[in-house]
DSSP file (Angstrom, degrees, kcal/mol; ACC not computed):
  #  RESIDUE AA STRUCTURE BP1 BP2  ACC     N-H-->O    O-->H-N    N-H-->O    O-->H-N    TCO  KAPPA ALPHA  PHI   PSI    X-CA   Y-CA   Z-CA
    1    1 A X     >        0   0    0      0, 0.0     4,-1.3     0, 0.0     5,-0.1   0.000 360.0 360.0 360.0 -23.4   -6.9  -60.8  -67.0
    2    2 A X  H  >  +     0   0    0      2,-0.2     4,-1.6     1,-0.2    60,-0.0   0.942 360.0  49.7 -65.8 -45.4   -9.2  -60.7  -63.4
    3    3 A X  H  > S+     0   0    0      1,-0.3     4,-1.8     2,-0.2    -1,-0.2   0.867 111.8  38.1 -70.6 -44.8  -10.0  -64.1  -64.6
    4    4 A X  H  > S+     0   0    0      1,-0.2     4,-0.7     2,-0.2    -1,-0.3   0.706 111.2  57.9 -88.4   3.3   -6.8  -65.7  -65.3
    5    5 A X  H  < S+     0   0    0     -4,-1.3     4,-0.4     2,-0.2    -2,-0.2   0.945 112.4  45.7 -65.8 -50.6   -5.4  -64.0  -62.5
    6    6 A X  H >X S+     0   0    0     -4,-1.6     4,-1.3     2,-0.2     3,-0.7   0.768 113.7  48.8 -31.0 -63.0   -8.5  -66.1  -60.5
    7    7 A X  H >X S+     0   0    0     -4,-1.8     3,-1.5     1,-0.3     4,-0.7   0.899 107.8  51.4 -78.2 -79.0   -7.7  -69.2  -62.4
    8    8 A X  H 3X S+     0   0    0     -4,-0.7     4,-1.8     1,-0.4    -1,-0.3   0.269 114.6  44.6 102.1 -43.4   -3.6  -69.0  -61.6
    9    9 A X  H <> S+     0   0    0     -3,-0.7     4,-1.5    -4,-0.4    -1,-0.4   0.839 114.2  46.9-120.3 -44.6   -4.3  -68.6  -57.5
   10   10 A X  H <X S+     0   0    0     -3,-1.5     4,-1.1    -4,-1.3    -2,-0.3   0.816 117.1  47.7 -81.2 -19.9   -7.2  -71.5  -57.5
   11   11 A X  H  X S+     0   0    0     -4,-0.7     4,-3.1     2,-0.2    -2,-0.2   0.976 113.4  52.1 -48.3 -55.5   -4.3  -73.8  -59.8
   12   12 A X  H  X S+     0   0    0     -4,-1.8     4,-1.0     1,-0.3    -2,-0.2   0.583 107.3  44.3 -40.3 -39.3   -2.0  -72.7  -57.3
   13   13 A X  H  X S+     0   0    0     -4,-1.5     4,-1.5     2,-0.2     5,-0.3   0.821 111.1  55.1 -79.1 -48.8   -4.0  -73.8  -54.5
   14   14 A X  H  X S+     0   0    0     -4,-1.1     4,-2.6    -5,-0.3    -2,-0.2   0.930 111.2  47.3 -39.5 -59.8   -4.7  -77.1  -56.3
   15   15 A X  H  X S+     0   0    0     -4,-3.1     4,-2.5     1,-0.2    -1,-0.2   0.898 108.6  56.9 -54.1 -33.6   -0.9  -77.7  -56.6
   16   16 A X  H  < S+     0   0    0     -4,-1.0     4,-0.4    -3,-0.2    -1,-0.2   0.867 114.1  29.9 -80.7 -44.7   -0.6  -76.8  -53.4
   17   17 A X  H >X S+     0   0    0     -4,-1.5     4,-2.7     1,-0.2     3,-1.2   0.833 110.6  69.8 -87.6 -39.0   -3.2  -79.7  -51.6
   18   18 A X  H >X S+     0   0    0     -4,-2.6     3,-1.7    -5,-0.3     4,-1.2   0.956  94.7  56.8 -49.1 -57.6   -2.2  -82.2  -54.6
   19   19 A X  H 3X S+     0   0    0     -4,-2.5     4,-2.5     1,-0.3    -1,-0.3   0.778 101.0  57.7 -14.2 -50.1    1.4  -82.2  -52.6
   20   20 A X  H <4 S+     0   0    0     -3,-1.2     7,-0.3    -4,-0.4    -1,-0.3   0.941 103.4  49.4 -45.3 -52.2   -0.7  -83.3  -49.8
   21   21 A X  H << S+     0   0    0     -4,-2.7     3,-0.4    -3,-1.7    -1,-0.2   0.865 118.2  40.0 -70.6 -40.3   -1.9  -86.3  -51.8
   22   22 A X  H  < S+     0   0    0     -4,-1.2     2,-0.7     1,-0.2    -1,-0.3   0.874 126.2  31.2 -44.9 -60.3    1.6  -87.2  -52.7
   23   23 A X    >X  -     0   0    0     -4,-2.5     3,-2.7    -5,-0.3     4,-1.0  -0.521  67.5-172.4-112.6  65.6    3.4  -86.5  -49.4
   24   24 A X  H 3> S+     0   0    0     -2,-0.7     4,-2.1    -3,-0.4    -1,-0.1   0.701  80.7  78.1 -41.5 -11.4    1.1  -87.1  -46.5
   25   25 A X  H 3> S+     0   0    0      1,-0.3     4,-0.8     2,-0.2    -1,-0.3   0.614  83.5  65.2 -83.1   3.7    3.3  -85.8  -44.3
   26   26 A X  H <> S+     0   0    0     -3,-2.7     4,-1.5     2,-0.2     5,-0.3   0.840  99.2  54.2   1.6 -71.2    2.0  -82.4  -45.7
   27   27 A X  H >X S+     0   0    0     -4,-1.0     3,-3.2    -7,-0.3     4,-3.1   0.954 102.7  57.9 -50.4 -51.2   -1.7  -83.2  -44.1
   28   28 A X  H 3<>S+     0   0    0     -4,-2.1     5,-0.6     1,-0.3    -1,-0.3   0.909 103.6  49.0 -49.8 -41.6    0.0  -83.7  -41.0
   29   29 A X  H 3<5S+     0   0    0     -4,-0.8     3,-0.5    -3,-0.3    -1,-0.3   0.816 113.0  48.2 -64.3 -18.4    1.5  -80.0  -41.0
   30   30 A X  H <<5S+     0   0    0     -3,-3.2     2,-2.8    -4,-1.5    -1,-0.3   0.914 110.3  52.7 -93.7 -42.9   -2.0  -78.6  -41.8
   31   31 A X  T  <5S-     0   0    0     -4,-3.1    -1,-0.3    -5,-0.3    -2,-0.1  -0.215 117.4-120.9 -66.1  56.9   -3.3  -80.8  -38.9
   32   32 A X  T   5 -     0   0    0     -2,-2.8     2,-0.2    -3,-0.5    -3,-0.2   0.371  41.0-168.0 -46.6  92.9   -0.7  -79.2  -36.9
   33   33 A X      < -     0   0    0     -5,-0.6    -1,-0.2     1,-0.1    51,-0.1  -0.420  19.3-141.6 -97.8 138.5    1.0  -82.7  -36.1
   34   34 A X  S    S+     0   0    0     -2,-0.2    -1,-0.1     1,-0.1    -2,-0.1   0.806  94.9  59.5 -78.5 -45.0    3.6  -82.5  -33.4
   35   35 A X  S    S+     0   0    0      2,-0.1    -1,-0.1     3,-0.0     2,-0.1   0.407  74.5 138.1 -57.4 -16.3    5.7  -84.8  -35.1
   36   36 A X        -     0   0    0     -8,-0.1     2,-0.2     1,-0.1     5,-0.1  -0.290  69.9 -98.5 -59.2 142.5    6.3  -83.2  -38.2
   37   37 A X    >>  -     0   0    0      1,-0.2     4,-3.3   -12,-0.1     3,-2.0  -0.330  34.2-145.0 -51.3 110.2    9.6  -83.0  -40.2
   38   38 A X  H 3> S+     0   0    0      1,-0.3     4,-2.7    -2,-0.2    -1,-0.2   0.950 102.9  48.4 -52.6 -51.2   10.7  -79.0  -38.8
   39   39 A X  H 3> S+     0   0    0      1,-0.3     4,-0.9     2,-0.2    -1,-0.3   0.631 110.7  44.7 -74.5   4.0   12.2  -78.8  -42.8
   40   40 A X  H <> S+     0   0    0     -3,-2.0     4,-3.0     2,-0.2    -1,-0.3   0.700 121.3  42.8-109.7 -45.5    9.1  -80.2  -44.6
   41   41 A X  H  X S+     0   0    0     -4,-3.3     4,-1.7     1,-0.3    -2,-0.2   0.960 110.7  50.7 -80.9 -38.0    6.8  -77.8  -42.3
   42   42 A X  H >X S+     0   0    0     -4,-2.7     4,-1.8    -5,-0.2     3,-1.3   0.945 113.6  46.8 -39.4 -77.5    8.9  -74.9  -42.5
   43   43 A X  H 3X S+     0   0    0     -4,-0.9     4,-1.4     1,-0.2    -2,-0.2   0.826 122.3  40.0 -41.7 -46.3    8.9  -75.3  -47.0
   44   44 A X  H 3< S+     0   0    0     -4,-3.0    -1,-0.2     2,-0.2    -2,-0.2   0.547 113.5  47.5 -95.7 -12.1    5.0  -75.8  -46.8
   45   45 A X  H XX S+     0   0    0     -4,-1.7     4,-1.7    -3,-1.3     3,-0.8   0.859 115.6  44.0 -63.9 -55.6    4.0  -73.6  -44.5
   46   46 A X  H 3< S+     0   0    0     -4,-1.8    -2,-0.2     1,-0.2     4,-0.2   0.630 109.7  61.1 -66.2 -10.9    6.1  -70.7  -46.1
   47   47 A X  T 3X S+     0   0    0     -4,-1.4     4,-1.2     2,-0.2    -1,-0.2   0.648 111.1  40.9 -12.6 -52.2    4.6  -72.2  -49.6
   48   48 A X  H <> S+     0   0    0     -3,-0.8     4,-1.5     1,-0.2    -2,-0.2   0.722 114.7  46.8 -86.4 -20.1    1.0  -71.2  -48.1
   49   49 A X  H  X S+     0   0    0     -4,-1.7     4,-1.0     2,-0.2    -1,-0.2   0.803 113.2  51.8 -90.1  -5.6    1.9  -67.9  -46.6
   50   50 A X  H  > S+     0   0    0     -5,-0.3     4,-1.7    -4,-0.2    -2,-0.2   0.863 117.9  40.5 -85.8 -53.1    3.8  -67.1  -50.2
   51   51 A X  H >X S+     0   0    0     -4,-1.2     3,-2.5     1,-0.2     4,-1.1   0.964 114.8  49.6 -79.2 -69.7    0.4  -68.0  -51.9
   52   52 A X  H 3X S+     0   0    0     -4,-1.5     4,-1.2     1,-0.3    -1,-0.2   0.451 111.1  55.9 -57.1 -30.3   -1.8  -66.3  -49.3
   53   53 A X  H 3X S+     0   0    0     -4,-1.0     4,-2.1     2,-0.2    -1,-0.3   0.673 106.8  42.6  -9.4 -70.0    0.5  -63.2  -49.8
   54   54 A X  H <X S+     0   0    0     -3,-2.5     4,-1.4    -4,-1.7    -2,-0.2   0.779 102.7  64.2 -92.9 -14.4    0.2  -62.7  -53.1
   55   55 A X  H  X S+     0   0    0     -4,-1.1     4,-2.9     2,-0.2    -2,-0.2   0.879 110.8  52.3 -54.8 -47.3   -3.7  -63.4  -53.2
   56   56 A X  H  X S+     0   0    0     -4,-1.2     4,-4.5    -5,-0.3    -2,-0.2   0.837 102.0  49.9 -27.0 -59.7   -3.3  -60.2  -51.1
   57   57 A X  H  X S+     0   0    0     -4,-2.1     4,-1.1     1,-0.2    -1,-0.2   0.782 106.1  58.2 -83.4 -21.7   -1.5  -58.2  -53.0
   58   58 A X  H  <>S+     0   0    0     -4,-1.4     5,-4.1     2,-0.1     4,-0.3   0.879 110.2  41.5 -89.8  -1.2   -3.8  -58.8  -55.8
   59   59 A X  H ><5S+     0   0    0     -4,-2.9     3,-1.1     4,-0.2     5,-0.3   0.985 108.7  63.9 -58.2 -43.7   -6.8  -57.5  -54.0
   60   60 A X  H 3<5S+     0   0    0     -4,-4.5    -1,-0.2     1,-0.2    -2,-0.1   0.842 108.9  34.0 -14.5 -61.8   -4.7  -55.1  -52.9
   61   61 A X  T 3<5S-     0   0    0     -4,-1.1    -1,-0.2    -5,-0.2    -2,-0.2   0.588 124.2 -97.6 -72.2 -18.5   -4.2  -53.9  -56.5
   62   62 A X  T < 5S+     0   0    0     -3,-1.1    -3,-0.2    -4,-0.3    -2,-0.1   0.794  81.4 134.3  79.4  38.3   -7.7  -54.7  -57.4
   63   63 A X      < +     0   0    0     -5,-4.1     2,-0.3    -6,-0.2    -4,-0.2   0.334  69.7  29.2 -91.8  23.9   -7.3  -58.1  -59.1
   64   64 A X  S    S-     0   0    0     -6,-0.3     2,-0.3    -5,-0.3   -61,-0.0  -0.921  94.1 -83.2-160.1 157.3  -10.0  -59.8  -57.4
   65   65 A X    >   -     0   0    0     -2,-0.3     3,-3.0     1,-0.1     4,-0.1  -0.579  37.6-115.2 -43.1 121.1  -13.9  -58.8  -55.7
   66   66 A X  T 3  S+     0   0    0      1,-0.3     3,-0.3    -2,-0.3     4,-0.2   0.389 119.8  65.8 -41.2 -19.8  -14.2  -57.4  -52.4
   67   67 A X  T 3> S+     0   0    0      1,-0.2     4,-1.0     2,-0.2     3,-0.4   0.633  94.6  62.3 -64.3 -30.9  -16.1  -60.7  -51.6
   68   68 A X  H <> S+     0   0    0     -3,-3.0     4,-8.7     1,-0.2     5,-0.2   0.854  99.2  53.7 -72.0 -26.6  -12.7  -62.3  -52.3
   69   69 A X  H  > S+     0   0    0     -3,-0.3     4,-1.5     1,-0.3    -1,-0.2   0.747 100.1  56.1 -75.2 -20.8  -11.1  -60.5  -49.3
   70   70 A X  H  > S+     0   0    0     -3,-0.4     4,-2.8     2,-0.2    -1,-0.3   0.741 107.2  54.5 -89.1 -43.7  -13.5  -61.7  -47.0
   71   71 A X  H  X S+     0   0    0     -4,-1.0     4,-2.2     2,-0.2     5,-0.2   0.916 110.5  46.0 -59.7 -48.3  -12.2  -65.3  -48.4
   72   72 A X  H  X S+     0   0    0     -4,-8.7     4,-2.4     1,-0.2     5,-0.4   0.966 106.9  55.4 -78.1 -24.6   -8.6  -64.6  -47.6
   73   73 A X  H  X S+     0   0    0     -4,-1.5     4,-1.9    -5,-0.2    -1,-0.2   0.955 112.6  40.2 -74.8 -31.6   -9.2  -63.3  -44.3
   74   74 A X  H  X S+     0   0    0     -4,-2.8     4,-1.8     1,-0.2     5,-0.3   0.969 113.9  56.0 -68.8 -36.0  -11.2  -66.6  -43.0
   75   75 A X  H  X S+     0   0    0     -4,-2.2     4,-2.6     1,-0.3     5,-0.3   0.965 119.3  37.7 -66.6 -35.8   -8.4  -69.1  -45.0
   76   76 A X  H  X S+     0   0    0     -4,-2.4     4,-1.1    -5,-0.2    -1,-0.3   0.824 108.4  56.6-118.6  14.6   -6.0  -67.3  -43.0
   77   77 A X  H >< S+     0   0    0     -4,-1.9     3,-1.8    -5,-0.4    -2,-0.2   0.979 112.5  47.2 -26.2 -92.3   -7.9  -66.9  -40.0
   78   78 A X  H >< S+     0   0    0     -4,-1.8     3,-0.8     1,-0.3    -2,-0.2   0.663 112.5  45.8 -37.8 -46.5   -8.0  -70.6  -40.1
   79   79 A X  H >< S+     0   0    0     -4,-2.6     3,-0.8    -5,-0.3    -1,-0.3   0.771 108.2  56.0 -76.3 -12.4   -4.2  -71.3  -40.9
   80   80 A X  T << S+     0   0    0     -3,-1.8    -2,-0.2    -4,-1.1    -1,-0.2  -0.110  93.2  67.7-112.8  41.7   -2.9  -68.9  -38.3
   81   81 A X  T <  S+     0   0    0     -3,-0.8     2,-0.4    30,-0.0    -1,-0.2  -0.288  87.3  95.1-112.6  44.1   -5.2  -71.0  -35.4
   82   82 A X  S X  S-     0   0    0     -3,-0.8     3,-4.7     1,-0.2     5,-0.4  -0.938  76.4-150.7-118.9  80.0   -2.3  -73.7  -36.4
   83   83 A X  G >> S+     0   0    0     -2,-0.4     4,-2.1     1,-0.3     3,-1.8   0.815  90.3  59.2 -72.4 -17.6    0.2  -73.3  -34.0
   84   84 A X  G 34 S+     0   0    0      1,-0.3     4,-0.4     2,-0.2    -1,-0.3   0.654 107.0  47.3  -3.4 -36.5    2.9  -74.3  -36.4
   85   85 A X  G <4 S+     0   0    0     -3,-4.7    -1,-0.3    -6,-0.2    -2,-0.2   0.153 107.6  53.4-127.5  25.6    2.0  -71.7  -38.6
   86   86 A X  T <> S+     0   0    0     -3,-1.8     4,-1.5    -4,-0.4     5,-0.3   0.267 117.0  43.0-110.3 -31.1    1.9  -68.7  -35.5
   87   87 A X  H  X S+     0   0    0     -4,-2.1     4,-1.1    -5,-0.4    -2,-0.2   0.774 116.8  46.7-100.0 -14.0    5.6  -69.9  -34.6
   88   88 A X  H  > S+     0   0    0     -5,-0.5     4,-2.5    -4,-0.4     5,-0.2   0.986 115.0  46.6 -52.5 -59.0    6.3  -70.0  -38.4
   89   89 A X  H  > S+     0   0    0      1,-0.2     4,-2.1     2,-0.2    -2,-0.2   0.774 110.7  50.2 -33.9 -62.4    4.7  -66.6  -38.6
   90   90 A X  H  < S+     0   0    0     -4,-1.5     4,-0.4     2,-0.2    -1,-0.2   0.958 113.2  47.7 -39.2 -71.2    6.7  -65.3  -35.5
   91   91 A X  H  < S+     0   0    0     -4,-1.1     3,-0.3    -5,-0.3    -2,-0.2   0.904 134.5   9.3 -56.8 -68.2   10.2  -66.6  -37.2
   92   92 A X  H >< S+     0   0    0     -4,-2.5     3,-3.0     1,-0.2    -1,-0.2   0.419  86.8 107.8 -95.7   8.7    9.4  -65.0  -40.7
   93   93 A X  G >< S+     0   0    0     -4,-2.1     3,-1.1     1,-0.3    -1,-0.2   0.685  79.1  64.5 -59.8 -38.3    6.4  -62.6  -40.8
   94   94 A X  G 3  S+     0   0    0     -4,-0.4    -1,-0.3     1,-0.3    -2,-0.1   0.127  87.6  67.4-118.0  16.8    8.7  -59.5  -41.0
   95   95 A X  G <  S+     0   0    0     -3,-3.0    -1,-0.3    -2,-0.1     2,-0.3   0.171  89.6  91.4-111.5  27.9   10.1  -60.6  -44.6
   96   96 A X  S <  S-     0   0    0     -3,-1.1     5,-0.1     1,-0.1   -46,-0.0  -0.768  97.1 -79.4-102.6 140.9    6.4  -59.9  -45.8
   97   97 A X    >>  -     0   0    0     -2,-0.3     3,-3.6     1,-0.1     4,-2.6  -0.118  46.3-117.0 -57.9 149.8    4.8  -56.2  -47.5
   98   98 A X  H 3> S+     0   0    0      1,-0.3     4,-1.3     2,-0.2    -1,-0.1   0.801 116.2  58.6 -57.1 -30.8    4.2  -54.2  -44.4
   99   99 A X  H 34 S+     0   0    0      2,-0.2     4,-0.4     1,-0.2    -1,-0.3   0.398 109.8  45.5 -99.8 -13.8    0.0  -54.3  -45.6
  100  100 A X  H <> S+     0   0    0     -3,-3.6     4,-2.8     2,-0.1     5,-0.4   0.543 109.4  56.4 -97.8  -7.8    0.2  -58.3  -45.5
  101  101 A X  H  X S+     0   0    0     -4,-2.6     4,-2.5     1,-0.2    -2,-0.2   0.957 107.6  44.1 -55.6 -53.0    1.8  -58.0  -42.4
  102  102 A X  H  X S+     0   0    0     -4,-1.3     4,-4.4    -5,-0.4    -1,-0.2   0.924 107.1  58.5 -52.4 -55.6   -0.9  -55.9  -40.7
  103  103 A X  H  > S+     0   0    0     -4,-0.4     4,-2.1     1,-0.3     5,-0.3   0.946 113.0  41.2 -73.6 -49.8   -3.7  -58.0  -41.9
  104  104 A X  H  X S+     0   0    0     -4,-2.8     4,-2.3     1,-0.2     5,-0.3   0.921 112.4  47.2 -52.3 -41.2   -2.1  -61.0  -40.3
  105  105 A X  H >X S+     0   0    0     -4,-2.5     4,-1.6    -5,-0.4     3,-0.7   0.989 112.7  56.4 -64.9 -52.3   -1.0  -59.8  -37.2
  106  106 A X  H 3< S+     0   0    0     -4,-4.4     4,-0.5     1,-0.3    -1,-0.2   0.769 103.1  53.7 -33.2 -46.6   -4.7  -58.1  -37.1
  107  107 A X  H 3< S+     0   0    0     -4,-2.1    -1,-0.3     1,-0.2    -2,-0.3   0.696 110.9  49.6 -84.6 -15.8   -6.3  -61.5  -37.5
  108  108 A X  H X< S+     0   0    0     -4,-2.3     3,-1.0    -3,-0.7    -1,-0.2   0.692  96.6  60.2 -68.9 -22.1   -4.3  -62.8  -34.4
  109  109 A X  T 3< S+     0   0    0     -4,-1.6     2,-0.6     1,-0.3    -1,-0.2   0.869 106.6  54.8 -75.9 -13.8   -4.9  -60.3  -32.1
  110  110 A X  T 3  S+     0   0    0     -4,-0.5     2,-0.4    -5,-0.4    -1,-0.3  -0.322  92.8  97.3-101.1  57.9   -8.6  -61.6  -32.8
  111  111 A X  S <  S-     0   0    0     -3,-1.0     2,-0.2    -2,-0.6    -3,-0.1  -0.984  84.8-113.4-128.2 120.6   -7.5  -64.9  -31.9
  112  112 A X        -     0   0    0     -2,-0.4     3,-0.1     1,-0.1    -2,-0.1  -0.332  34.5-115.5 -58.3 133.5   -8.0  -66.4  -28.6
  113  113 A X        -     0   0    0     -2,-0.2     3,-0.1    -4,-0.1    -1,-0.1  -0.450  34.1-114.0 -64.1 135.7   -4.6  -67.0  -26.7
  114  114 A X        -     0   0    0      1,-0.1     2,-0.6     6,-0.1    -1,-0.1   0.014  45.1 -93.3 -69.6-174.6   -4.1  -70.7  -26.2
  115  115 A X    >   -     0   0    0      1,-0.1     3,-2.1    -3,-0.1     6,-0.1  -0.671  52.8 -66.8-105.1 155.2   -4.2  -71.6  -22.6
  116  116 A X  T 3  S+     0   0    0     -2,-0.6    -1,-0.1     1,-0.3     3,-0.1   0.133 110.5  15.1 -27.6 130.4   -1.3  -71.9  -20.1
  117  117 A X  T 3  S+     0   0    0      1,-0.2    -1,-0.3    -3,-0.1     2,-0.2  -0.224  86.0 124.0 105.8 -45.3    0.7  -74.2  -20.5
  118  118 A X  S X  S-     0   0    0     -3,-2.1     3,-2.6     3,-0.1    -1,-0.2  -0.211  71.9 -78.8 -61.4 133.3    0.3  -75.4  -23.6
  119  119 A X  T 3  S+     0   0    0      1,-0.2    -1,-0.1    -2,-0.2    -4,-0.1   0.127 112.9  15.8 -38.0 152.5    2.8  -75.8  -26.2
  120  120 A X  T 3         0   0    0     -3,-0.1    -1,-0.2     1,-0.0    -6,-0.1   0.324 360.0 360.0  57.4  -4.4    3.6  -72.3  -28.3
  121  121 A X    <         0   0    0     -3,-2.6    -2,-0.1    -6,-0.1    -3,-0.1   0.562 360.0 360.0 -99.5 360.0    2.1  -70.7  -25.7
């Protein structure tokens, strides 16, 4: 079941980028495009924090190798230096389990603050 649990989060992930290929305006929100449609970025952001979430909760549980946790913390390292997806984060972070909550918030305080001035900041 560890395996199709595996399989099911790396489909998931598949579905996720395939969108992309379909709807470029998708790339732009991961290139955290100023210009993006607010409803597009809003669906596809909360889409990744939904999947990223539940990869959590199964380490949590012990569906996956501790090597896998190491994976989700850089992938969302890496979306939450997006600012799109830190003022996404901001608007809904607090409808998330209290234990993915933490781990995000955690990997932001270890995130440099952008500099003055700059938008989101």
């Amino acid at each position: 079941s560890r395996l199709e649990s595996l399989y099911q989060v790396y489909d998931v992930n598949r579905q996720l980028l395939s969108l992309g290929f379909s709807h470029p305006q998708l790339f732009n929100i991961l290139a955290d495009a100023k210009n993006a449609d607010p409803e597009w970025e809003r669906r596809y952001l909360q889409m990744w924090l939904n999947q990223l979430s539940l990869i959590h909760s199964y380490l949590k549980h012990g569906g996956f190798d501790a090597e896998f946790a190491d994976s989700l913390e850089r992938d969302i390292a890496d979306f939450m230096t997006l600012q799109n997806m830190q003022r996404h984060w901001r608007r809904h972070g607090d409808f998330y389990p209290p234990s993915f909550q933490k781990l995000v918030n955690d990997i932001l305080g270890k995130l440099e603050p952008p500099p003055a001035g700059t938008p989101g900041s």
